[in-house]
N, CA, C and O atoms as a Tripos MOL2 file, in Angstrom:
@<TRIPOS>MOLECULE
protein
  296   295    74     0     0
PROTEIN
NO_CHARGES

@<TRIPOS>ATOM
      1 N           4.6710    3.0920   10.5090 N.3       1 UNK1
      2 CA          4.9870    2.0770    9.5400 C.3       1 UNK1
      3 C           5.6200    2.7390    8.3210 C.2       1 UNK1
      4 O           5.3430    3.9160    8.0880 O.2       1 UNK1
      5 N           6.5240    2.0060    7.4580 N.am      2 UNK2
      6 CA          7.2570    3.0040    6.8500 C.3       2 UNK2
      7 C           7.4400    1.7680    5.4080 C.2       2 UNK2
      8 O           7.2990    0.5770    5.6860 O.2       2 UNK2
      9 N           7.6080    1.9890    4.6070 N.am      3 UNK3
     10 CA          7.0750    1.2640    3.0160 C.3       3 UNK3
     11 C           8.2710    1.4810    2.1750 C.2       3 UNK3
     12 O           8.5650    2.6070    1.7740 O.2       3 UNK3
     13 N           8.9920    0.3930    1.8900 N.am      4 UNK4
     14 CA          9.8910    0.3770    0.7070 C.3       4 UNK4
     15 C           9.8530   -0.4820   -0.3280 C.2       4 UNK4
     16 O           9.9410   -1.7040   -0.2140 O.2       4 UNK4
     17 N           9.7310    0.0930   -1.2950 N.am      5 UNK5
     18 CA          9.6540   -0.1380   -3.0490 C.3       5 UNK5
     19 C          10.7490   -0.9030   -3.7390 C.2       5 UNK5
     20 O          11.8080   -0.2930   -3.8860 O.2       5 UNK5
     21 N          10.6850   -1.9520   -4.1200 N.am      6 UNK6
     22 CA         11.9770   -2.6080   -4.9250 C.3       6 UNK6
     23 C          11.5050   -3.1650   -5.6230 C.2       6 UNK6
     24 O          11.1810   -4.3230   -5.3600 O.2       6 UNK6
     25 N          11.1560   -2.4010   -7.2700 N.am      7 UNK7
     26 CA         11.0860   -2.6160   -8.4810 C.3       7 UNK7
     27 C          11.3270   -4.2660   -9.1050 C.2       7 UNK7
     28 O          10.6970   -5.2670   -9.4460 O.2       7 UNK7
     29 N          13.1240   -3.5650   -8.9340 N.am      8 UNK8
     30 CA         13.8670   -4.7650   -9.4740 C.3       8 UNK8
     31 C          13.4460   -6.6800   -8.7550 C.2       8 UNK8
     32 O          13.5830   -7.6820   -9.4570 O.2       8 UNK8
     33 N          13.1270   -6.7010   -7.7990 N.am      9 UNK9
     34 CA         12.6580   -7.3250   -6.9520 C.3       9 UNK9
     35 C          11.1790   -7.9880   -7.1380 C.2       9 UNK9
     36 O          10.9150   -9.1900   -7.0930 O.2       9 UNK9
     37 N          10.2530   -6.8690   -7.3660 N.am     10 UNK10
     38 CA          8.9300   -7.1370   -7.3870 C.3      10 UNK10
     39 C           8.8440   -7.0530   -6.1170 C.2      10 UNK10
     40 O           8.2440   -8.0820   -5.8040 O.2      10 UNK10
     41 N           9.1080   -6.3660   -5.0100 N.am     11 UNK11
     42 CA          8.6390   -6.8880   -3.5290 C.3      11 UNK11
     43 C           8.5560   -5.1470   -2.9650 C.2      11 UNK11
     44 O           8.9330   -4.0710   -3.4300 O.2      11 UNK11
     45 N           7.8890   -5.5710   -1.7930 N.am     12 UNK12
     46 CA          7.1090   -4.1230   -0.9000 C.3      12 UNK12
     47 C           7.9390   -4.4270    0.4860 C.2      12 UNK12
     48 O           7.9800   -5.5030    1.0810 O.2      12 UNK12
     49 N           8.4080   -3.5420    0.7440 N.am     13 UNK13
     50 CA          8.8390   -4.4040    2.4350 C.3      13 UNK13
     51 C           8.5380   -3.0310    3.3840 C.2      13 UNK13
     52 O           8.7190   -1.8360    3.1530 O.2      13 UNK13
     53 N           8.2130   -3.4660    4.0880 N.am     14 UNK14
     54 CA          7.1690   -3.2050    4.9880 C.3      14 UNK14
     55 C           8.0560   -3.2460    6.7540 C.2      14 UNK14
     56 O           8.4160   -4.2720    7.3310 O.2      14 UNK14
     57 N           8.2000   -1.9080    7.2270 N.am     15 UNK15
     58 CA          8.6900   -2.1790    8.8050 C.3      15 UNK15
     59 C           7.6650   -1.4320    9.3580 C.2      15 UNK15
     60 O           7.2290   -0.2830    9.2900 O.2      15 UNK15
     61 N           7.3260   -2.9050   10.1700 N.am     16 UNK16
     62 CA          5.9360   -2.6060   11.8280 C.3      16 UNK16
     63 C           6.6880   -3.1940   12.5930 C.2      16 UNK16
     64 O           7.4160   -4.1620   12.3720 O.2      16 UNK16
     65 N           6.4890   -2.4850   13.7200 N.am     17 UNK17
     66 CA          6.8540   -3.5390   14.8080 C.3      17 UNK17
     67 C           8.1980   -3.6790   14.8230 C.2      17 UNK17
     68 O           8.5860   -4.6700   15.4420 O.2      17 UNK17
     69 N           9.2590   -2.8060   14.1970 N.am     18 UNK18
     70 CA         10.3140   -2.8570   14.3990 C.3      18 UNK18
     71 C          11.2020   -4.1850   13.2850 C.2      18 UNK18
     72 O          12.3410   -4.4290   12.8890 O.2      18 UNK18
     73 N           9.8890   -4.7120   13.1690 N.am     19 UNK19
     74 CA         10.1380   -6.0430   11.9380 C.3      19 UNK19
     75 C          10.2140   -5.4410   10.4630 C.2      19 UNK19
     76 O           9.5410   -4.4790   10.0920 O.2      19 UNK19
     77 N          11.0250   -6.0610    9.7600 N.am     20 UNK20
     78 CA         10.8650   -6.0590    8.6050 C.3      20 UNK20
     79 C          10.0160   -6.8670    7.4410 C.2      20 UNK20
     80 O          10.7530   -7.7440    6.9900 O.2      20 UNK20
     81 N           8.7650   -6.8780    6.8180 N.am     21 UNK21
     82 CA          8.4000   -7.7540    6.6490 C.3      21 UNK21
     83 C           8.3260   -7.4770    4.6800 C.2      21 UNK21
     84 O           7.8410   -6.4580    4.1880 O.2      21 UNK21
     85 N           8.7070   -8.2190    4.1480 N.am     22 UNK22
     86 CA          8.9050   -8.2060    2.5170 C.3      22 UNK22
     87 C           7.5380   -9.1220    1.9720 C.2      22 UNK22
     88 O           7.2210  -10.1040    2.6430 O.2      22 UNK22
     89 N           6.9900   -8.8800    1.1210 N.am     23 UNK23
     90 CA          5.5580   -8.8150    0.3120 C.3      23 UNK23
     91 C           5.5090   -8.9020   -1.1040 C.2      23 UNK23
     92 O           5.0740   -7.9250   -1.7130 O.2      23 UNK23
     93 N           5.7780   -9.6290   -1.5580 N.am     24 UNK24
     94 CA          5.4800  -10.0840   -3.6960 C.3      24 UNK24
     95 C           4.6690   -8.1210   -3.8430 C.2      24 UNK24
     96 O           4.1450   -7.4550   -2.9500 O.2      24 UNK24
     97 N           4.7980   -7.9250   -4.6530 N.am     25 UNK25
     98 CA          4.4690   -6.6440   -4.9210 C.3      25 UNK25
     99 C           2.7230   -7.0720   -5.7790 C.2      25 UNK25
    100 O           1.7270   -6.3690   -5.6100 O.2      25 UNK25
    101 N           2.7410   -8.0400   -6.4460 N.am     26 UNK26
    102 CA          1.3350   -8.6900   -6.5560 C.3      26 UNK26
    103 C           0.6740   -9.3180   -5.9500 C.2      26 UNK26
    104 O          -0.2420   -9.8760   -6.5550 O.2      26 UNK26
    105 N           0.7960   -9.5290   -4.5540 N.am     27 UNK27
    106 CA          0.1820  -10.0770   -3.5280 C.3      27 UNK27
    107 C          -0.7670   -9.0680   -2.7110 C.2      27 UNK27
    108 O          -1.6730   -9.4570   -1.9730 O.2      27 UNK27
    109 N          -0.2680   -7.0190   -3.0610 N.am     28 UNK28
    110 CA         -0.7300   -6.3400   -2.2050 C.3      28 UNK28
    111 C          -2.1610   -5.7010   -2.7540 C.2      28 UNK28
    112 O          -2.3920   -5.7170   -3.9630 O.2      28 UNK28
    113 N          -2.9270   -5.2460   -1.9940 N.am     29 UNK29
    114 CA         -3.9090   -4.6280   -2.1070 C.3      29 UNK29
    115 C          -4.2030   -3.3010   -1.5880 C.2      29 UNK29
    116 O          -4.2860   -3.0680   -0.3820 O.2      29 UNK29
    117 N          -4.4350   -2.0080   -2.9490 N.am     30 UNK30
    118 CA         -4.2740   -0.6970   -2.2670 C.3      30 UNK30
    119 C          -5.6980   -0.6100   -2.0610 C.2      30 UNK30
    120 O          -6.5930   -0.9430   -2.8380 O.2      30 UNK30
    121 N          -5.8080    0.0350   -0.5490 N.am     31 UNK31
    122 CA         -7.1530    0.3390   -0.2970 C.3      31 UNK31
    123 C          -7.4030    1.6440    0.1790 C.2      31 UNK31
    124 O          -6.4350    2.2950    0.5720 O.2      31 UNK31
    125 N          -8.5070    2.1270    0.2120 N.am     32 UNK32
    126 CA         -8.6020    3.4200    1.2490 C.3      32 UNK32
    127 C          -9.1290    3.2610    2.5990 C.2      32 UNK32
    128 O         -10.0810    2.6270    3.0530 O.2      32 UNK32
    129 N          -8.1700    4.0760    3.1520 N.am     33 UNK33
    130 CA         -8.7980    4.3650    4.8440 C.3      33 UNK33
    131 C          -9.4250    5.5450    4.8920 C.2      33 UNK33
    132 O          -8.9340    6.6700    4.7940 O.2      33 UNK33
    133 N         -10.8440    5.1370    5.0930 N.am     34 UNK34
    134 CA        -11.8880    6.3460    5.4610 C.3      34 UNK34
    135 C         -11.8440    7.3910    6.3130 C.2      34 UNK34
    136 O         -12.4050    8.4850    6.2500 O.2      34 UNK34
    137 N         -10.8620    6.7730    7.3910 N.am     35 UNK35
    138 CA        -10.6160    7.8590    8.9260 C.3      35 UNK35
    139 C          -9.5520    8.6920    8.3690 C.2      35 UNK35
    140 O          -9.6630    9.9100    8.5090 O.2      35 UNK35
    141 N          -8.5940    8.2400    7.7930 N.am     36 UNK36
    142 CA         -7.7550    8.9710    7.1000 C.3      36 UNK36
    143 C          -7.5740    9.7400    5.8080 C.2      36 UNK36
    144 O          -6.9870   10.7860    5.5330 O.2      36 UNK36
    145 N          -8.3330    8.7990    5.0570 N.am     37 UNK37
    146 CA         -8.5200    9.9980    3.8730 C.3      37 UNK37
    147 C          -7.2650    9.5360    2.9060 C.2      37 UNK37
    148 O          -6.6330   10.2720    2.1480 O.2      37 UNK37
    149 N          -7.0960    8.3150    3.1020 N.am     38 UNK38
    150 CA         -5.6040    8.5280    2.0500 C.3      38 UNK38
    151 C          -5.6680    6.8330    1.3900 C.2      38 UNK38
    152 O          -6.3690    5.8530    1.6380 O.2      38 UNK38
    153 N          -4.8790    7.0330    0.7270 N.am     39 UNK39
    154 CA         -4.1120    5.4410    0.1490 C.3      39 UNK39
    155 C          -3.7290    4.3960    1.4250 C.2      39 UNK39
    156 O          -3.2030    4.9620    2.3830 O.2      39 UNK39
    157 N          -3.8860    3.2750    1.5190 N.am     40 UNK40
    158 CA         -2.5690    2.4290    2.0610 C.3      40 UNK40
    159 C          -2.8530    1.1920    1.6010 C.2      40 UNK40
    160 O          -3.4870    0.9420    0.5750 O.2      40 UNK40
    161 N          -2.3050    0.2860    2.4880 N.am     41 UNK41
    162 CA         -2.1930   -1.3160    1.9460 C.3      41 UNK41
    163 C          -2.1690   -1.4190    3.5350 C.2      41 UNK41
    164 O          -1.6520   -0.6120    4.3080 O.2      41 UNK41
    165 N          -2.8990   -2.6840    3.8720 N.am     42 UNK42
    166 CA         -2.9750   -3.6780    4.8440 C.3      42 UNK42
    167 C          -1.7760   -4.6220    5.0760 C.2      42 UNK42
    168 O          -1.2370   -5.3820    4.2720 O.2      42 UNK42
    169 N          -1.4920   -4.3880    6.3640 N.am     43 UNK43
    170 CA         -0.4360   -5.2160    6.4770 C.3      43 UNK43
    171 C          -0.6080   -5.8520    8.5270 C.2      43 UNK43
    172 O          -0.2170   -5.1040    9.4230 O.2      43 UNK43
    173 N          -1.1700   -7.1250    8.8100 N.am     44 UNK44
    174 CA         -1.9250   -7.6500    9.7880 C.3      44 UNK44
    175 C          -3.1400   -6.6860   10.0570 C.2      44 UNK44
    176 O          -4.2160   -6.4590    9.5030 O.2      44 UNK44
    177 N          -2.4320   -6.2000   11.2220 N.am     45 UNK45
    178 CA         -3.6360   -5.4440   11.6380 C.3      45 UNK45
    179 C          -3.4160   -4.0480   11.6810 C.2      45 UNK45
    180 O          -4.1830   -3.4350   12.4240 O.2      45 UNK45
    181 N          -2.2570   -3.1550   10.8570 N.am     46 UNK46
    182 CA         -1.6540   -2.0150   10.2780 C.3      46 UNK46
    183 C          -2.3050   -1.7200    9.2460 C.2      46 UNK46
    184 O          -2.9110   -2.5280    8.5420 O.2      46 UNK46
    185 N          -2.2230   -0.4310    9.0630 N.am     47 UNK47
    186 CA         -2.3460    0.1840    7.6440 C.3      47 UNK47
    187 C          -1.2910    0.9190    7.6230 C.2      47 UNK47
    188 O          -0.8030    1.4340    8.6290 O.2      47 UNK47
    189 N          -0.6480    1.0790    5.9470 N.am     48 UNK48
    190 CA          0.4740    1.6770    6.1420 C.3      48 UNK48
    191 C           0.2720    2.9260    5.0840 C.2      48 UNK48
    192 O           0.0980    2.7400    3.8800 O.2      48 UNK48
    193 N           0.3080    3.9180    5.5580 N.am     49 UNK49
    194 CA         -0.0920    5.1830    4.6410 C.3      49 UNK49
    195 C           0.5680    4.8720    3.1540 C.2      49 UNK49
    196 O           1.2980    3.8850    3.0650 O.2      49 UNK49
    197 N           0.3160    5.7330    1.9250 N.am     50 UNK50
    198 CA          0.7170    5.8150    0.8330 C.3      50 UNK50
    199 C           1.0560    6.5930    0.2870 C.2      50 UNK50
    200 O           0.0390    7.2480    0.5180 O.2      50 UNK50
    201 N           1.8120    7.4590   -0.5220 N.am     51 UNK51
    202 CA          1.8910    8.8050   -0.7030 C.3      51 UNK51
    203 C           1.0520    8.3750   -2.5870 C.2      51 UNK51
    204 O           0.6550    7.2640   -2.9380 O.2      51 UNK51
    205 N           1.0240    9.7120   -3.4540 N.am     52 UNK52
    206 CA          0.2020    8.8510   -4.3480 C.3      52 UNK52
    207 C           1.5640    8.3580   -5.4080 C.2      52 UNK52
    208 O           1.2540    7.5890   -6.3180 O.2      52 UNK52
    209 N           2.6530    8.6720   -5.3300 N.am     53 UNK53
    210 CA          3.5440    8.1050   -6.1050 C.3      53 UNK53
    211 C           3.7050    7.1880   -5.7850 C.2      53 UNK53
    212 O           4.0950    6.3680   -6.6160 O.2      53 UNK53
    213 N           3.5390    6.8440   -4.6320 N.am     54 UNK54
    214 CA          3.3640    4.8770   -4.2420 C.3      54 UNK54
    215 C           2.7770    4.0610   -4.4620 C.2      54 UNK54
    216 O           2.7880    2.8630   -4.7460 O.2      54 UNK54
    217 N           2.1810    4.9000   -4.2880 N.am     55 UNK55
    218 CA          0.5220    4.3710   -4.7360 C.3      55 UNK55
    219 C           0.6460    4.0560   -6.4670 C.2      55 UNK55
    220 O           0.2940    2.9240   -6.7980 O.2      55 UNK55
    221 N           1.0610    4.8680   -7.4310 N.am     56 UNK56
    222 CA          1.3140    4.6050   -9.0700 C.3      56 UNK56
    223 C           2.1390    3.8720   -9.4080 C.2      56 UNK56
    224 O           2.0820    3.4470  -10.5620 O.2      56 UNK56
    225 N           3.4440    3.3580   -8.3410 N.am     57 UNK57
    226 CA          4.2890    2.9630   -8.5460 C.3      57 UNK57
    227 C           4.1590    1.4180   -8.6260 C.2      57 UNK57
    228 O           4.6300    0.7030   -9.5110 O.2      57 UNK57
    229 N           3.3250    0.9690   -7.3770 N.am     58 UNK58
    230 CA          2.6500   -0.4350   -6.9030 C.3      58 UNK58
    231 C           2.1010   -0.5690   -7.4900 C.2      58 UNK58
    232 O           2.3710   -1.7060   -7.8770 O.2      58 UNK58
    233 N           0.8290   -0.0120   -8.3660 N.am     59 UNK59
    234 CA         -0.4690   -0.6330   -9.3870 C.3      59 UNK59
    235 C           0.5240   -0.8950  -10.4570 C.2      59 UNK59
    236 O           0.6570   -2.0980  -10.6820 O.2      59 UNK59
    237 N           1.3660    0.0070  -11.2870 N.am     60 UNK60
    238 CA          2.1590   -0.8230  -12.1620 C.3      60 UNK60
    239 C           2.7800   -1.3400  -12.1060 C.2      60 UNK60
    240 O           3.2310   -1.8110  -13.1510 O.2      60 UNK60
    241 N           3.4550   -1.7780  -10.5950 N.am     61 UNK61
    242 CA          4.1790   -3.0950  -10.3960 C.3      61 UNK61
    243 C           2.7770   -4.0850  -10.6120 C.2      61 UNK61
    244 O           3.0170   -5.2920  -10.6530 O.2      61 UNK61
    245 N           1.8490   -3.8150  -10.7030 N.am     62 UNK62
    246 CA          1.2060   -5.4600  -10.3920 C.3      62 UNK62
    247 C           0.4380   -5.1920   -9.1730 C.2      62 UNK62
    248 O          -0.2710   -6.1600   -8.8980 O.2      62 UNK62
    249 N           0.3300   -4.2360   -8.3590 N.am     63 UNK63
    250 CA         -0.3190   -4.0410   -7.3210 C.3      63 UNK63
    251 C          -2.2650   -4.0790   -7.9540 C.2      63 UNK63
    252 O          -2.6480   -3.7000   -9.0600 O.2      63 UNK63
    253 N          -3.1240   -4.6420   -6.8440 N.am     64 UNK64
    254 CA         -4.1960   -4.6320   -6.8060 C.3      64 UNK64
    255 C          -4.8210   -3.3920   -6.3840 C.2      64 UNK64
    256 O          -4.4850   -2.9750   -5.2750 O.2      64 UNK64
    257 N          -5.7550   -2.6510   -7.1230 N.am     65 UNK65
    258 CA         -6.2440   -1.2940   -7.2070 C.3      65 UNK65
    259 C          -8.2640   -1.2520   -6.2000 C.2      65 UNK65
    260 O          -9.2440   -1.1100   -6.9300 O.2      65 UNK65
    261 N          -8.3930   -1.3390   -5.2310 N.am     66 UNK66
    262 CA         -9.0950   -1.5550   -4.6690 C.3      66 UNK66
    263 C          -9.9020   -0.4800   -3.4230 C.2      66 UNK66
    264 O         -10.6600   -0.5750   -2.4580 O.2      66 UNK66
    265 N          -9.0880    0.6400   -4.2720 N.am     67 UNK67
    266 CA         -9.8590    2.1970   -3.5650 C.3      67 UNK67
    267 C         -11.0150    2.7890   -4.0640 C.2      67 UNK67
    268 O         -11.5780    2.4350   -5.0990 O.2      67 UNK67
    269 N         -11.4890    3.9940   -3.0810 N.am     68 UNK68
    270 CA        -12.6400    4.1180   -3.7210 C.3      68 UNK68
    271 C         -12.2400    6.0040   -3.1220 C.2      68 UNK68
    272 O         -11.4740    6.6220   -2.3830 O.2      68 UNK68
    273 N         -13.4460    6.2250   -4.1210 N.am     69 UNK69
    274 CA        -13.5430    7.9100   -3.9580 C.3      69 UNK69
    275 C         -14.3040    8.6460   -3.0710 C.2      69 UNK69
    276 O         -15.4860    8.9660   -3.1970 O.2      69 UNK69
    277 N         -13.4100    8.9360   -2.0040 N.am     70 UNK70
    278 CA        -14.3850    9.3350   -0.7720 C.3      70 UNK70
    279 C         -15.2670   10.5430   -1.2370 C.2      70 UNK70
    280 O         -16.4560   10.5280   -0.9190 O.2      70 UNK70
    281 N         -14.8230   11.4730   -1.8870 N.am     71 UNK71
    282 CA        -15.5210   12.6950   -2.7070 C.3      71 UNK71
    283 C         -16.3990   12.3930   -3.3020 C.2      71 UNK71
    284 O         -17.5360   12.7250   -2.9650 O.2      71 UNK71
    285 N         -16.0610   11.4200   -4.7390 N.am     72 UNK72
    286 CA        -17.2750   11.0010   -5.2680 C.3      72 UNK72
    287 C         -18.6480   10.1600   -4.6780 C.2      72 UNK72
    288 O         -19.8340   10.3240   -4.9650 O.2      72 UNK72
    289 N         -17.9480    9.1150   -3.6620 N.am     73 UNK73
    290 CA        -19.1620    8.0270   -3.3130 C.3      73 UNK73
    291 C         -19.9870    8.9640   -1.6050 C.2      73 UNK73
    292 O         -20.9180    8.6310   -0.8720 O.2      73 UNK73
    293 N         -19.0820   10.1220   -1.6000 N.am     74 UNK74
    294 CA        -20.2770   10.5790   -0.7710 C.3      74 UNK74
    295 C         -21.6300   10.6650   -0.6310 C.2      74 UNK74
    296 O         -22.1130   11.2050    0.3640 O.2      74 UNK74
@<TRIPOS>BOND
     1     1     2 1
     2     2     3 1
     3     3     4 2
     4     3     5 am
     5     5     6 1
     6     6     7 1
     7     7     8 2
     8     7     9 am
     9     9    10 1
    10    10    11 1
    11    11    12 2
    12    11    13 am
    13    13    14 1
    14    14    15 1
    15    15    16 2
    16    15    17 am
    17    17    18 1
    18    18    19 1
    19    19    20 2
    20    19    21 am
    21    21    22 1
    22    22    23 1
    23    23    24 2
    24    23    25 am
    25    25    26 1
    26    26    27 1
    27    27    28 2
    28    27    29 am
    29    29    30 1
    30    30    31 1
    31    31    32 2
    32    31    33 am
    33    33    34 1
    34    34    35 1
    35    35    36 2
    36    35    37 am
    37    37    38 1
    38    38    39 1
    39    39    40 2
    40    39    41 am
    41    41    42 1
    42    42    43 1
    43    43    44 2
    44    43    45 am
    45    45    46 1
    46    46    47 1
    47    47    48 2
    48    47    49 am
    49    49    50 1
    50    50    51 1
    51    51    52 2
    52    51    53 am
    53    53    54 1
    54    54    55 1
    55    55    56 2
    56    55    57 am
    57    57    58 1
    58    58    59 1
    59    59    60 2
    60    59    61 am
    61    61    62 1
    62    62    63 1
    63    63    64 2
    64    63    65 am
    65    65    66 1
    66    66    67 1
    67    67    68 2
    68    67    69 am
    69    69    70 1
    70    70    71 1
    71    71    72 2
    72    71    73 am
    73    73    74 1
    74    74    75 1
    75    75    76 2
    76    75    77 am
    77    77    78 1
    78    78    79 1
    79    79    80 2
    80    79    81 am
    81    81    82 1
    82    82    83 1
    83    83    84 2
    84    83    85 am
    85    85    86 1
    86    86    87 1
    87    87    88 2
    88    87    89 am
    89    89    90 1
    90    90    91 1
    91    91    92 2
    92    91    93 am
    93    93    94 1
    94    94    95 1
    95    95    96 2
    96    95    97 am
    97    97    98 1
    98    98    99 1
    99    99   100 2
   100    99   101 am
   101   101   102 1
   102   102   103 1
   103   103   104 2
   104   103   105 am
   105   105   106 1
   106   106   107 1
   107   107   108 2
   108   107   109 am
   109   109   110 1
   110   110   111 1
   111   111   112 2
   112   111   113 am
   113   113   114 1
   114   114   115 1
   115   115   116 2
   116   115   117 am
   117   117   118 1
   118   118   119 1
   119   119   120 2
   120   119   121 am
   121   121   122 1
   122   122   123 1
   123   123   124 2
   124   123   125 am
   125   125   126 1
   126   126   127 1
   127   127   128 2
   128   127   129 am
   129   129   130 1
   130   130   131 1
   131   131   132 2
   132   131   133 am
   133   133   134 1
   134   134   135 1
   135   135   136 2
   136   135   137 am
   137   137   138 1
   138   138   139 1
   139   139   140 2
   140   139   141 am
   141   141   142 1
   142   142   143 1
   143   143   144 2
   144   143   145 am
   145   145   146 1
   146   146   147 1
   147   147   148 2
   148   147   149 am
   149   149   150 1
   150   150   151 1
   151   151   152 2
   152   151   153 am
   153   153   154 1
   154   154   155 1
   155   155   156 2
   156   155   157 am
   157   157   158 1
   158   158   159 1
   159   159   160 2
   160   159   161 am
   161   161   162 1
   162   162   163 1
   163   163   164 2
   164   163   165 am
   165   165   166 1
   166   166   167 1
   167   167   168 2
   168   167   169 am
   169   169   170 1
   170   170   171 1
   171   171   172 2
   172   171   173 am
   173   173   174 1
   174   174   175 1
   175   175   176 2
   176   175   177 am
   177   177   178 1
   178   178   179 1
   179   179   180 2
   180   179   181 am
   181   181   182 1
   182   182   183 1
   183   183   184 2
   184   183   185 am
   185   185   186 1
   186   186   187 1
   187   187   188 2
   188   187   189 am
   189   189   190 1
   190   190   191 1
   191   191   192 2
   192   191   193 am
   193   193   194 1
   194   194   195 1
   195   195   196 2
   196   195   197 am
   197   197   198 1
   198   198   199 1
   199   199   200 2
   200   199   201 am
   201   201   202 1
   202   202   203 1
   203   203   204 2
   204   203   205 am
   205   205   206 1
   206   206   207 1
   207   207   208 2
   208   207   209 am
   209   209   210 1
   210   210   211 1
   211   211   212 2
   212   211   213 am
   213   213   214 1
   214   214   215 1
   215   215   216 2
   216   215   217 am
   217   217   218 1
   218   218   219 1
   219   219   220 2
   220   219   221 am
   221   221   222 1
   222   222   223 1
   223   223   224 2
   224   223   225 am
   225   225   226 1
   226   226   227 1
   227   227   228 2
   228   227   229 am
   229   229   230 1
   230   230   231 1
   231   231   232 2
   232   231   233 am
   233   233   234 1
   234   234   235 1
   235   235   236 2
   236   235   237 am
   237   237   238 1
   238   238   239 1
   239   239   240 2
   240   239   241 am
   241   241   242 1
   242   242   243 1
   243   243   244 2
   244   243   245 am
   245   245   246 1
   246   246   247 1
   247   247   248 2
   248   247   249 am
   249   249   250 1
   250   250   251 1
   251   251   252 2
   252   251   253 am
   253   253   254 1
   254   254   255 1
   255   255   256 2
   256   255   257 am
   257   257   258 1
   258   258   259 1
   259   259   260 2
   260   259   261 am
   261   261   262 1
   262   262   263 1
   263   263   264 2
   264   263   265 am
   265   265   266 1
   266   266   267 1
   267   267   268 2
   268   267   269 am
   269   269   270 1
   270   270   271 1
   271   271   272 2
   272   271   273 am
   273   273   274 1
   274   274   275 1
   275   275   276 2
   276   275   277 am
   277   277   278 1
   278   278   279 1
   279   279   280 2
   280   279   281 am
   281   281   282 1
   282   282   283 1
   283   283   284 2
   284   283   285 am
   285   285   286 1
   286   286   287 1
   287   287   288 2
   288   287   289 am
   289   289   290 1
   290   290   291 1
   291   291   292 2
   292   291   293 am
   293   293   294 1
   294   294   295 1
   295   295   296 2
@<TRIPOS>SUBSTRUCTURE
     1 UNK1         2 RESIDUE 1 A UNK
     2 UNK2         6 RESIDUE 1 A UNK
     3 UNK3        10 RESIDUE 1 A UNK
     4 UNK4        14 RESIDUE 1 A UNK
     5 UNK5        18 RESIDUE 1 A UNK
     6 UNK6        22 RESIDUE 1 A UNK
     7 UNK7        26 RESIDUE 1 A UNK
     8 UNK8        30 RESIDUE 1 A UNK
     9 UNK9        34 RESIDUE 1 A UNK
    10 UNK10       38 RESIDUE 1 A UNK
    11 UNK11       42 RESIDUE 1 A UNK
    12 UNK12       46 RESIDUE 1 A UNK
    13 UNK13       50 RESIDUE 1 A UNK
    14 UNK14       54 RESIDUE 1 A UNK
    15 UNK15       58 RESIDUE 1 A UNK
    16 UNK16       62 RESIDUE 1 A UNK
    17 UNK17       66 RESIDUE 1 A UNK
    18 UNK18       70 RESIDUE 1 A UNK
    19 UNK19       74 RESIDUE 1 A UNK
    20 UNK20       78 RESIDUE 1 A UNK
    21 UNK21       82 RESIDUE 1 A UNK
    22 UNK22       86 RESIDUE 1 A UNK
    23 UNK23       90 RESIDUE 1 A UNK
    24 UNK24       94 RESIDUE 1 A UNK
    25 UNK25       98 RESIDUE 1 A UNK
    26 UNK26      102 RESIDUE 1 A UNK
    27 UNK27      106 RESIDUE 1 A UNK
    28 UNK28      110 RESIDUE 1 A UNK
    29 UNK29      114 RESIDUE 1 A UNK
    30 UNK30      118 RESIDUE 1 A UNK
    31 UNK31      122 RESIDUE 1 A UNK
    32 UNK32      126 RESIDUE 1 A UNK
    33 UNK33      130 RESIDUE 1 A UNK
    34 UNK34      134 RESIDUE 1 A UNK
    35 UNK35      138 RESIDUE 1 A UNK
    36 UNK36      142 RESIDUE 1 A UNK
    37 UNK37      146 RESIDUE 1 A UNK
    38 UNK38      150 RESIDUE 1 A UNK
    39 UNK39      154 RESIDUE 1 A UNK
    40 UNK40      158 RESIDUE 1 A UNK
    41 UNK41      162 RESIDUE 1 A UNK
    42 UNK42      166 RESIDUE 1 A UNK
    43 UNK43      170 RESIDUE 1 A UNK
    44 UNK44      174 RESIDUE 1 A UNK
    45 UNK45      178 RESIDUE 1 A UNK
    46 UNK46      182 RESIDUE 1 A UNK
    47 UNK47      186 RESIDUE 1 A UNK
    48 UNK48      190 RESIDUE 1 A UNK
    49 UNK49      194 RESIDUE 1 A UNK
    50 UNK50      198 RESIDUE 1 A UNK
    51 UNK51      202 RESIDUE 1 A UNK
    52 UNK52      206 RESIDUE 1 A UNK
    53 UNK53      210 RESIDUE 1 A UNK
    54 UNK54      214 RESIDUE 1 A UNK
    55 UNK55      218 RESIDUE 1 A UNK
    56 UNK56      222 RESIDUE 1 A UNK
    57 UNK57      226 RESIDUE 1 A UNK
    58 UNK58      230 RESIDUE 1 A UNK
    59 UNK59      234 RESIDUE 1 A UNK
    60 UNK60      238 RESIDUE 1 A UNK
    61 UNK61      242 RESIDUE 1 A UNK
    62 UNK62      246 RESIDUE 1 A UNK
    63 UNK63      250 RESIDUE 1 A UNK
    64 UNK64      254 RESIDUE 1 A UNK
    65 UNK65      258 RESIDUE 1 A UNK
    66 UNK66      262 RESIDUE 1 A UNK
    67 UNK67      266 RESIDUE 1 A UNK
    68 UNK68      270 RESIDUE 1 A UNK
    69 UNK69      274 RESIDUE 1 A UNK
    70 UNK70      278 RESIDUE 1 A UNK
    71 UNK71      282 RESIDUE 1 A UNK
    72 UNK72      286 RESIDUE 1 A UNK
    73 UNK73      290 RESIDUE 1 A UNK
    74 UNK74      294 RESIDUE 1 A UNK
């Protein structure tokens, strides 16, 4: 799954499945995946990795901040 950023837009677009799928940039929710260890956002039944500049980039678009600290809440 592969994640593109458009500021100007406000929107996340998102290709799974060979689809392209575009997302209000305040509609998304960054979460953590435990198996993985990293950032992503939910998208059906995908997770789509995050790098963390994506991750900074989306919360100040308006993105929803909904991770947690696998280090700390050990």
């Amino acid at each position: 799954m592969s994640v593109a950023i458009d500021l100007e837009k406000g929107t996340c677009t998102i290709a799974a499945n060979g689809t392209l799928n575009e997302v209000p940039i305040h509609r998304l929710s960054i979460t953590t995946d435990e198996n993985l260890r990293a950032s992503v956002i939910r998208f059906d039944a995908w997770n789509a990795m995050l790098t963390e500049e994506e991750v900074e980039t989306l919360l100040v678009a308006g993105a929803k901040d909904n991770r947690v600290n696998l280090a700390h809440d050990e």
